[in-house]
C-alpha positions in Angstrom: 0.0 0.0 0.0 1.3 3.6 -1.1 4.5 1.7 -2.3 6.4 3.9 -5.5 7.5 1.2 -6.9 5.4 -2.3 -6.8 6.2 -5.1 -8.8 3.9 -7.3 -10.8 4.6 -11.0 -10.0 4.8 -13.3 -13.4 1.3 -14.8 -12.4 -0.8 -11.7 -12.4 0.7 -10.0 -15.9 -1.4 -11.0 -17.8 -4.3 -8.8 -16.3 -2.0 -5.8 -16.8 -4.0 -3.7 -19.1 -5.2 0.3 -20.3 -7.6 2.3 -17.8 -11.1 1.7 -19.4 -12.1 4.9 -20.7 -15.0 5.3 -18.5 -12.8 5.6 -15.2 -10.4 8.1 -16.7 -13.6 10.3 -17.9 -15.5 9.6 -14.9 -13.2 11.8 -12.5 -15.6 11.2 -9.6 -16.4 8.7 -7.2 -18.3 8.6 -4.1 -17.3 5.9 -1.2 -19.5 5.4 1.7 -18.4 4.0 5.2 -20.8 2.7 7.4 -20.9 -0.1 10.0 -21.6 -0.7 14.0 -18.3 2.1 13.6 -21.4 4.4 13.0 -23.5 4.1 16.1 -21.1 5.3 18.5 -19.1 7.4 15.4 -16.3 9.2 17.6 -13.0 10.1 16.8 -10.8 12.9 17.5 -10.2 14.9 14.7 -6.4 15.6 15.0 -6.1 16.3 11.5 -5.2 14.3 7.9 -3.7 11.3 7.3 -0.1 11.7 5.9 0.6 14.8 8.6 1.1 13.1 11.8 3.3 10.9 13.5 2.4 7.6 13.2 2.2 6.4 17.2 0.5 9.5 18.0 -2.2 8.9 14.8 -2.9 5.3 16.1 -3.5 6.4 20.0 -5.7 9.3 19.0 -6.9 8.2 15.4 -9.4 10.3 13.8 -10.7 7.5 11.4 -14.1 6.8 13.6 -14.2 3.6 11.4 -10.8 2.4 13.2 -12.7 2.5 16.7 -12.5 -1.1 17.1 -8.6 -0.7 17.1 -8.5 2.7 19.0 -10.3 1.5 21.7 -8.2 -1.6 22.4 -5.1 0.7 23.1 -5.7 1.1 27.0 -4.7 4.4 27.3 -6.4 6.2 24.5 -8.9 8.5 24.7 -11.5 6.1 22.6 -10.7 3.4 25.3 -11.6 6.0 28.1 -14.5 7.1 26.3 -15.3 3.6 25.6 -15.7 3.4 29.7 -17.3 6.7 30.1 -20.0 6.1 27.2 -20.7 2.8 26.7 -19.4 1.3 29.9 -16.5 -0.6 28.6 -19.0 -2.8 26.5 -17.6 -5.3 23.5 -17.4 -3.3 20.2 -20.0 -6.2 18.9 -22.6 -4.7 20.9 -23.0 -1.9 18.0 -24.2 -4.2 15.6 -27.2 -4.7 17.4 -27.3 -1.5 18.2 -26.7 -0.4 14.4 -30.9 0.5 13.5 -30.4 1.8 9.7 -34.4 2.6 10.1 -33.9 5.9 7.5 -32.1 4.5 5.0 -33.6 5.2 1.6 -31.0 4.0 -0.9 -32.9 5.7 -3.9 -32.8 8.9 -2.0 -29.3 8.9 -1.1 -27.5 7.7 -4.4 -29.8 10.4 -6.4 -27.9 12.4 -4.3 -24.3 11.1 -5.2 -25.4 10.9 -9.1 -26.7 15.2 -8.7 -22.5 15.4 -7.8 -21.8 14.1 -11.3 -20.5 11.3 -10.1 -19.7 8.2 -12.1 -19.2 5.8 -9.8 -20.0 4.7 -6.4 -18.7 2.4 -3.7 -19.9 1.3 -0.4 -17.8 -0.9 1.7 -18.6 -4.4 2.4 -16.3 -5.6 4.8 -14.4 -3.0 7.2 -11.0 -4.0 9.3 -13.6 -5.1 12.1 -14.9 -7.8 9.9 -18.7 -7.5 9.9 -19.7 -7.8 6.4 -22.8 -5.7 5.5 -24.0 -8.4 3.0 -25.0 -12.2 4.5 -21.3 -13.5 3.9 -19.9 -17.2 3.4 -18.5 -17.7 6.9 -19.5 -14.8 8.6 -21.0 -17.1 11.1 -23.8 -14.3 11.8 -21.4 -11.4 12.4 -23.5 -9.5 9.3 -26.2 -7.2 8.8 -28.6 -10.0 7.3 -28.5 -11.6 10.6 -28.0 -8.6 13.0 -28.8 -5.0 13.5 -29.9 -3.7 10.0 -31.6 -7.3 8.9 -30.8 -6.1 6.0 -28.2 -6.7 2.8 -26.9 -3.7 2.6 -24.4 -4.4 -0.1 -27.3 -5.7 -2.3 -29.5 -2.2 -1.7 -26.8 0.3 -2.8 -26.3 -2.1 -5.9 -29.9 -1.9 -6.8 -29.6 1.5 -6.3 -26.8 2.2 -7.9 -27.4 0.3 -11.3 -31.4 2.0 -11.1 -29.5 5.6 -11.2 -27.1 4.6 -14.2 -23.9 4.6 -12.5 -21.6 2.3 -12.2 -20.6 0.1 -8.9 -17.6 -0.8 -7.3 -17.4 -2.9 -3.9 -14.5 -2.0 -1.2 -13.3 -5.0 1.1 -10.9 -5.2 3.7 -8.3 -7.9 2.8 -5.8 -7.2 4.6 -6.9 -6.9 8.1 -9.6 -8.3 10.2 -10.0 -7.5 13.8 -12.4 -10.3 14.4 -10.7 -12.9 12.5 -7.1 -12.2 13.1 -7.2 -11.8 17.1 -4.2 -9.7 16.6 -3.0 -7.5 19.1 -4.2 -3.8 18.9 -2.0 -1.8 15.8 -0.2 1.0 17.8 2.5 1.8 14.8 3.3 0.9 11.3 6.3 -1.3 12.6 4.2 -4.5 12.9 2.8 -4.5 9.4 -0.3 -3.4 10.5 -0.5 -6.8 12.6 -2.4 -7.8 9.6 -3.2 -11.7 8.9 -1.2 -13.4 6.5 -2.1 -17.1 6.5 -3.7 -20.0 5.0 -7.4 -20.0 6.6 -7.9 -15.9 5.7 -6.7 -16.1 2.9 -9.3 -19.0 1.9 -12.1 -17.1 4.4 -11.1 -13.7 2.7 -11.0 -15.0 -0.8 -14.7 -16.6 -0.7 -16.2 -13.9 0.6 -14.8 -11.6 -2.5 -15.8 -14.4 -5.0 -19.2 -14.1 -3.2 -19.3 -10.4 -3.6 -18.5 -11.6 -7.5 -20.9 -13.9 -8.2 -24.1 -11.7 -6.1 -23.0 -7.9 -7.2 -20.9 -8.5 -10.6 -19.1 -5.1 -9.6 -17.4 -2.9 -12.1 -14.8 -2.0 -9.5 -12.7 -3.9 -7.1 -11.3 -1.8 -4.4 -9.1 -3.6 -1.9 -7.7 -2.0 1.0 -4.7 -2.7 3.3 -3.6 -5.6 1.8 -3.9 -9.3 1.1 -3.2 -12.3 2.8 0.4 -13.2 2.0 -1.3 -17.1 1.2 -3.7 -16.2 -1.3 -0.9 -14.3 -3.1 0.5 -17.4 -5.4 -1.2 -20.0 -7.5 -3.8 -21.8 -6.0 -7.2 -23.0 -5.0 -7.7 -19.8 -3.0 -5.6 -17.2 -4.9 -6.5 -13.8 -5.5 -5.3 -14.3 -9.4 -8.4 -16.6 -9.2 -10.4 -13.7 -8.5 -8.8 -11.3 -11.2 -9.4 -14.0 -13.6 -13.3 -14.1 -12.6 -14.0 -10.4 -12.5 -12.4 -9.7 -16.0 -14.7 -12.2 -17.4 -17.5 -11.4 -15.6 -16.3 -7.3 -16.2 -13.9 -6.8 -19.0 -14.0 -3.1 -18.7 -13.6 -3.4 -14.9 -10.9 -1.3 -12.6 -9.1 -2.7 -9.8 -7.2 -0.6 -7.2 -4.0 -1.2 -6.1 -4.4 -2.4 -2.2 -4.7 -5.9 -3.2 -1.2 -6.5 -2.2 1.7 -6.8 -4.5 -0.4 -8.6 -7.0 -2.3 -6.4 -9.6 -3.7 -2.8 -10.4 -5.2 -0.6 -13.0 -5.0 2.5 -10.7 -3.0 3.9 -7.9 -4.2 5.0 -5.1 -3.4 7.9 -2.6 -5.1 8.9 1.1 -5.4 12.2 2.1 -1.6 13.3 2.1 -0.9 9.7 2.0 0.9 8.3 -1.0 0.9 11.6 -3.2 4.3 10.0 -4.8 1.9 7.8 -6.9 -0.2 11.0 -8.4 1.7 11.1 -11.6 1.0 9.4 -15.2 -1.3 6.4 -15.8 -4.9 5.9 -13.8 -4.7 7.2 -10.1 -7.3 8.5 -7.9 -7.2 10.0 -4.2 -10.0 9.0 -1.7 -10.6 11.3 1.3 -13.2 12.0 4.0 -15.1 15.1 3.8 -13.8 16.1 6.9 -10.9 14.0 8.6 -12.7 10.6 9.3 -14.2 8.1 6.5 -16.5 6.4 9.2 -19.4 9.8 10.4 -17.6 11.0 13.7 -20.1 13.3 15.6 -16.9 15.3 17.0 -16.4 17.2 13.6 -17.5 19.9 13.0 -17.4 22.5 10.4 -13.9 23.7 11.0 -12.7 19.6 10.2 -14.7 19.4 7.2 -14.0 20.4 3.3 -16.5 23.3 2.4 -18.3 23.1 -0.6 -16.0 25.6 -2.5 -13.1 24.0 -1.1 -14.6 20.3 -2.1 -14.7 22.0 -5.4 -10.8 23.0 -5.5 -9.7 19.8 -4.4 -11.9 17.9 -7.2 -10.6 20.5 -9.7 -6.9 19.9 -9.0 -7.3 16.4 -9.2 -8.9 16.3 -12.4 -6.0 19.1 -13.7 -3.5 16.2 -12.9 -4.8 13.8 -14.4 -6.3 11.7 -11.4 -9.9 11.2 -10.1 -11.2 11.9 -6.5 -12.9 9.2 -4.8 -14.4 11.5 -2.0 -16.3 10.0 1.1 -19.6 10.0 2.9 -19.9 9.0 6.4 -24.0 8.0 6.8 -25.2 8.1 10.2 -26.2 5.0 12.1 -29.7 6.2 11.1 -29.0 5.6 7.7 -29.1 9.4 6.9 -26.0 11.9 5.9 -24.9 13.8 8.1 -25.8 18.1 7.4 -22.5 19.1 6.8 -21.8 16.7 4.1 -24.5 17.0 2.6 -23.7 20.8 2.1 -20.5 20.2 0.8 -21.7 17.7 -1.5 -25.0 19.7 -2.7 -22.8 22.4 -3.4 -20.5 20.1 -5.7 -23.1 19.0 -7.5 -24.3 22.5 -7.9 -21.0 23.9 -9.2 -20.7 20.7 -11.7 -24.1 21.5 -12.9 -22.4 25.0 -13.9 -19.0 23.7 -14.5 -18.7 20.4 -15.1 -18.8 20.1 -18.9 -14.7 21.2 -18.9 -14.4 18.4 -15.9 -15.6 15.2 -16.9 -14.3 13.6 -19.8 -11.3 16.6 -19.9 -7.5 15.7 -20.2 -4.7 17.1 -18.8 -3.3 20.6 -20.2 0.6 20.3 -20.8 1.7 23.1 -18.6 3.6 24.3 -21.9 0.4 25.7 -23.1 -0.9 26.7 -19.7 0.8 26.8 -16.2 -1.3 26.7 -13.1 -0.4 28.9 -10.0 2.5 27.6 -7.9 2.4 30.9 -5.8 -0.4 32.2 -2.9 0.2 35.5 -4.5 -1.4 34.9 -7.5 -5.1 33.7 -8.2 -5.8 30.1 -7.3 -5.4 28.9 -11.0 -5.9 25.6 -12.7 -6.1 23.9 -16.3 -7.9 21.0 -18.2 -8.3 20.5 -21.8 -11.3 19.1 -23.9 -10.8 18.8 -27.5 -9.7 21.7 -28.9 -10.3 24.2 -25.8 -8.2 25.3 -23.0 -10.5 25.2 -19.4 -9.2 27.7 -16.8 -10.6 27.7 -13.4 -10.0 30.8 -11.1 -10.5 31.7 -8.0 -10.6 35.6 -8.5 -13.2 37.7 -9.4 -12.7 42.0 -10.9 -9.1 42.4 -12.8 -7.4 39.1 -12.9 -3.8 38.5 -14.6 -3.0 34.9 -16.0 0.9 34.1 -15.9 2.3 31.5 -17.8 0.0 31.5 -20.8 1.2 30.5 -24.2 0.1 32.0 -27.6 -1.2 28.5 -28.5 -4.0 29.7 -26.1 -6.6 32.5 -28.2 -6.7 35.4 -25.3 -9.7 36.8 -27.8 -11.7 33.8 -27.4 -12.3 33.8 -23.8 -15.9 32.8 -22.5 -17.6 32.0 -19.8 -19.1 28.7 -18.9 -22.8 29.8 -20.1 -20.7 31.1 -23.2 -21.3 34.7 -22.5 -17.9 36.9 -24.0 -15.0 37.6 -21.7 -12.7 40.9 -22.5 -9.4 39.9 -22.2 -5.9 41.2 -23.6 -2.4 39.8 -23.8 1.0 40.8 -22.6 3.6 38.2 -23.3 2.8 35.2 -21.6 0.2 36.7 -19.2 -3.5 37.1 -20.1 -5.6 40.2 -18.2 -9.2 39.6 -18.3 -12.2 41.0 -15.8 -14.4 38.5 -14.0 -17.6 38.4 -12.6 -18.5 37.2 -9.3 -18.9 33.3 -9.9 -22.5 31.9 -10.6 -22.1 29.3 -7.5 -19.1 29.8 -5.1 -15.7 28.3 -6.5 -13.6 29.2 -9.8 -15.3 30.0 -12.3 -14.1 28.8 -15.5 -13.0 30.6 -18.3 -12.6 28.8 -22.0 -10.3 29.6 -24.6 -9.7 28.5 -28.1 -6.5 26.4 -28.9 -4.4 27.5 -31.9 -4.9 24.9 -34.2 
């Protein structure tokens, strides 16, 4: 996971193949986390991953969905509140706790398709094991046979293909708190403690070839890992798996946490990983605040404001990566206000916007430089066809450094196509903007030089 330089073993090459087009023209994903994580959803929100000390992030994680874990390390302040809340009861006590009794999976993914999005994916299987579909195995530790009574997994697919986008399942392979019986992970020196042997890897692999053979999911996103045994040929091999779900999916997209096995993407975290944001597929995943799992401590100074979800997409998409960004539902099935903000006003700016985001390239920065400097206007690039996209956050008399003449100055226009006056100096365009139409840059087009 987050490694720079992984290498394919001889057995899994032959899946190496192109990004299917609809992934790299996509550029947005929603993820969901939910699970008995959600009922008692704390977590103190320090900050992101990939800016604090590793010890310190484990004894005062801010990932509410890592509160089995955080709670096992005595002297954190999840175990104390563990005490002070709940009494010190098992973690397994919130799945019957876990009452998803306003849940409307229509409701909620017409809300991730208004974002533009063109793909979701819930996950299935967290690091505390409990599967939200009726899992081979599971032995009753699911949400078919506790709390919800529901398949879960099964009512965002329906959703999901009803609303015409496409579906992806997360699972957990590399760790299982419930399995494993593993010691608490307090650092990043034990491997994350995760499970490496025979009977996961033959209890992790049939619940993916389950997930298969129920969901037929167009994307396949591991996290963590995969046990080291189901790594070379065999019975219960995860090249088994590859093999299934490009026959079952040709056009499906794997991530890359499956192990050192295969990938069509690269993934980042947060600040996590950013070495891999550069050529071929990649996409970041994030929290809209600093937890995946809903954690009732955030609050509006922890979270991405719409505008700001906006820059963040925007960048992304300028270098040539996707943004996979997450919602945290309540216990109650619902999401929580603040996200839904954020992600209202997303899909509010895309409705404006979003024609020069999805399906755009990259701009070489020979044509077009974005900002590298706090003293100029927040600038950013794509291209679609034959046009230039500029996205600015600056409104009145704006100056655009690093523009070539391959880019028409006289052309400029705003997203609705209404005329922008603009004149050139060298390399630097001057043009007069108007207050944007929804918070966020507001894009300017230009004509290429053909």
């Amino acid at each position: 996971m987050f490694k720079d330089d992984p290498v394919r073993p001889e057995n899994y090459q032959r899946f190496e193949r192109d990004v299917p087009q609809w992934f790299t023209d996509a550029k947005l994903g929603i993820f969901v986390h939910w699970g008995p994580y959600s009922v008692p959803a704390w977590a103190e929100p320090i900050g992101e991953l990939g800016t604090i000390e590793t010890r310190y992030w484990f004894k005062h994680n801010p990932y509410a969905e890592w509160y089995f874990n955080t709670i096992r390390i005595e002297d954190s302040p999840a175990a104390q509140h563990q005490r002070d809340a709940f009494g010190g009861a098992p973690y397994d006590d919130f799945i019957d706790q876990w009452d998803p009794s306003e849940f409307d999976p229509d409701e909620f993914i017409a809300l991730v398709k208004s974002t533009g999005a063109g793909y979701f994916v819930p996950t299935t299987k967290h690091h505390d094991g409990v599967t939200l579909w009726d899992a081979p195995g599971s032995d009753g530790r699911n949400t078919v046979a506790r709390g919800p009574r529901r398949d879960l997994v099964g009512a965002f697919e329906k959703a999901t293909r009803d609303a015409g986008l496409r579906f992806g399942v997360y699972y957990s392979g590399g760790l299982d708190w419930n399995f494993s019986k593993l010691p608490a992970i307090i650092d990043d020196a034990q491997e994350f403690g995760r499970p490496v042997d025979a009977a996961y890897a033959e209890y992790a692999y049939k619940h993916v070839d389950d997930l298969l053979d129920r969901y037929a999911p167009d994307i396949l996103w591991g996290d963590i890992e995969w046990p080291d045994a189901g790594k070379p040929s065999g019975p219960f091999s995860m090249e088994n798996l590859f093999d299934k779900f490009y026959a079952q999916t040709p056009d499906g997209v794997s991530n890359d946490r499956w192990g050192e096995t295969h990938w069509d993407i690269r993934t980042s975290e947060y600040q996590n990983g950013l070495s891999v944001e550069s050529g071929g597929g990649w996409e970041n995943c994030r929290g809209i605040g600093f937890s995946f799992g809903h954690n009732t401590l955030e609050d509006e100074t922890h979270l991405l404001s719409g505008p700001d979800a906006v820059k963040t997409f925007v960048d992304i998409v300028s270098r040539g990566g996707n943004l996979l960004l997450n919602v945290g539902l309540t216990a109650s099935g619902t999401v929580p206000e603040l996200q839904r903000r954020t992600l209202e006003h997303l899909a509010a700016w895309n409705a404006v916007n979003g024609e020069a985001v999805f399906g755009s390239t990259t701009l070489d920065a020979s044509i077009a430089a974005p900002s590298t400097t706090d003293d100029a206007p927040w600038l950013r690039w794509t291209r679609t066809g034959d046009t230039a996209n500029a996205f600015i956050t600056a409104s009145g008399e704006v100056s655009l450094d690093g523009v070539s003449d391959a880019v028409l100055a006289s052309t400029a226009r705003l997203a609705d196509g209404t005329p922008v006056a603009a004149d050139r100096d060298g390399d630097v365009v001057r043009l007069t903007l108007p207050a944007p139409e929804v918070a966020g840059p507001t894009l300017v087009r230009f004509e290429l030089k053909a």
